[in-house]
N, C-alpha and C positions, 0 to 999 in steps of 0.2 A: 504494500500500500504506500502508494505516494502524496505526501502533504502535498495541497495547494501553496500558494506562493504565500496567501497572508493567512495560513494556518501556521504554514513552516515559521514568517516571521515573527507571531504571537506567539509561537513555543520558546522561538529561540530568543525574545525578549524575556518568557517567562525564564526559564534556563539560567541565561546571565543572570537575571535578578537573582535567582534563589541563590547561585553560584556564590557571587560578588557578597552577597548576606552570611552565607556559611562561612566565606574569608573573612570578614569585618567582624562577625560574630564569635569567631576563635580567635581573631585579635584582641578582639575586647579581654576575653576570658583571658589570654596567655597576661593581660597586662593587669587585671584585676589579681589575679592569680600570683604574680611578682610584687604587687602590693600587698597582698596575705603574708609572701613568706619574707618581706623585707621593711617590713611596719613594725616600728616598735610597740605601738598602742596595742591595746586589747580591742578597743573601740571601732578601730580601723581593720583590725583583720577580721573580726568578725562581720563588719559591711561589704569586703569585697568578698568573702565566702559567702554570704548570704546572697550576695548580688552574681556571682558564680550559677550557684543553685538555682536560681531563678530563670538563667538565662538557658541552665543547662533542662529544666524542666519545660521550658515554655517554650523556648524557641528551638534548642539544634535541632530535636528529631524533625518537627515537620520540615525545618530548612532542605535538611537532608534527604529526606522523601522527598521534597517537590527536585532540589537538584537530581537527586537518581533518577526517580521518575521521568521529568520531562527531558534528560539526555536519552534515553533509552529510548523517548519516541522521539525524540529528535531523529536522532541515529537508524532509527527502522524507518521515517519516513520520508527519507532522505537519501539519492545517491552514495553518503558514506556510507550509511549500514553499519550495523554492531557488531561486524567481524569482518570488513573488509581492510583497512588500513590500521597498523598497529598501534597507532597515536589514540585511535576510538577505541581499542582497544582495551590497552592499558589503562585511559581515564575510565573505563567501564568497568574494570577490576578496583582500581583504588577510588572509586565512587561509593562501590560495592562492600569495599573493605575498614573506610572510613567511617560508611554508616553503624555496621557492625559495631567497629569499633568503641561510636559513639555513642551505643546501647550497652555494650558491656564493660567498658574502660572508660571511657571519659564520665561520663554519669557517676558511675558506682564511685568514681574517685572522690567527685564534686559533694556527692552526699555524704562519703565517709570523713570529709572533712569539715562540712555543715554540723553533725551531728554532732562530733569533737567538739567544736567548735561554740555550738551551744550549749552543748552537757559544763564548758567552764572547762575543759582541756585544752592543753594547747595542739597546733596544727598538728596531725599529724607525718607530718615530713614534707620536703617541698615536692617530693614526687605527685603527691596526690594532687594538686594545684597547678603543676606547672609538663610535667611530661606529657597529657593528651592536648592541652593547647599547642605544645610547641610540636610535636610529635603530625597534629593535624593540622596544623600552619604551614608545616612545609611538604606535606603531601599539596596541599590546597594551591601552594604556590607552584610546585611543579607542574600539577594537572593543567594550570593556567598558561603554561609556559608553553606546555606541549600542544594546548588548544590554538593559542596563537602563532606558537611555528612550525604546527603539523610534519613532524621529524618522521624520518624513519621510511618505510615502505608501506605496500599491498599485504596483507595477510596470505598467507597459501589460497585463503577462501579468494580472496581479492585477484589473486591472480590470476586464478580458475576462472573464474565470472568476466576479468577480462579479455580473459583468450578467449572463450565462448561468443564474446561480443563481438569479438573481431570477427571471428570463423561465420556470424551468422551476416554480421553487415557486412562484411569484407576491410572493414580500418574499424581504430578504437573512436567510440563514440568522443565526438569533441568536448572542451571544456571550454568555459571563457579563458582571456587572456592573463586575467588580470589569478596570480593564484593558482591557477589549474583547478578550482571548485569544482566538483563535480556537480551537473547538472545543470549548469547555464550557458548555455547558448550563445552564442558570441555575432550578433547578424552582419554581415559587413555591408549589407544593403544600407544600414542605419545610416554609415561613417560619412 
């Protein structure tokens, strides 16, 4: 199934948006979280673990969801596809793995340090605070990296599909100029 042109660009506005939010959103955390475990006050570290927990209950998972989610139909309804070039790839693994991650690891940490935190102990270590922000700050920032310089090659599946293309049209189906995008159309009638 192929998006139309302003399904494809309503997704991929949605997309960036969640994207850009789950990066901004583990900034936030990595830096409230450096505020926990470098605050002398009591007063202080218990607002940015509180403010931690908050963010980590209310906001990462659906962030999360909606980024996985609308890559995934991004990617099926689209020339790139979810397993033809390894760039879509890989962002679809470590999409895949940072959600996890942020149900089992980042959460459980946020709360085990809330709880501390309230019961009148102190932090329990800077791990718990600071290893899933920074840990998913820079998955978050390479995914971004490799979205914008689409590294790498065709998947085995990619490669198939376009030898297939070739074999049925006789040449690889065009791309614009600008990029090599799959799927637009370059008219030179326009020029």
């Amino acid at each position: 199934m192929k998006l139309s042109r302003p399904a494809r660009r309503a997704l991929l506005v949605v997309h960036v948006t969640a994207s850009a939010s789950w990066l901004g959103l583990t900034l936030g955390l990595l830096a409230l979280g450096i505020t926990a475990v470098t605050a002398g006050q009591a007063g202080t570290v218990t607002a940015s673990v509180r403010a931690m927990r908050l963010f980590a209950d209310r906001l990462l998972l659906p962030v999360a969801l909606a980024t996985l989610i609308s890559g995934v139909a991004l990617s099926l309804g689209t020339p790139w596809g979810l397993a033809r070039h390894r760039w879509v790839w890989t962002k679809f693994w470590l999409t895949l793995a940072t959600t996890v991650a942020t149900v089992f690891a980042l959460r459980p940490g946020v709360h085990s340090a809330g709880a501390a935190v309230a019961a009148g102990e102190p932090l329990p270590g800077a791990g718990a605070v600071l290893i899933g922000p920074a840990v998913s700050l820079a998955a978050y920032v390479f995914m971004t990296a490799i979205s914008v310089l689409k590294p790498w090659g065709p998947t085995r599946r990619g490669r198939r599909l376009r030898e297939a293309a070739r074999s049925v049209h006789g040449h690889e189906p065009r791309t614009s100029v600008s990029g090599g995008r799959p799927g637009r159309q370059v008219s030179h009638a326009r020029r």
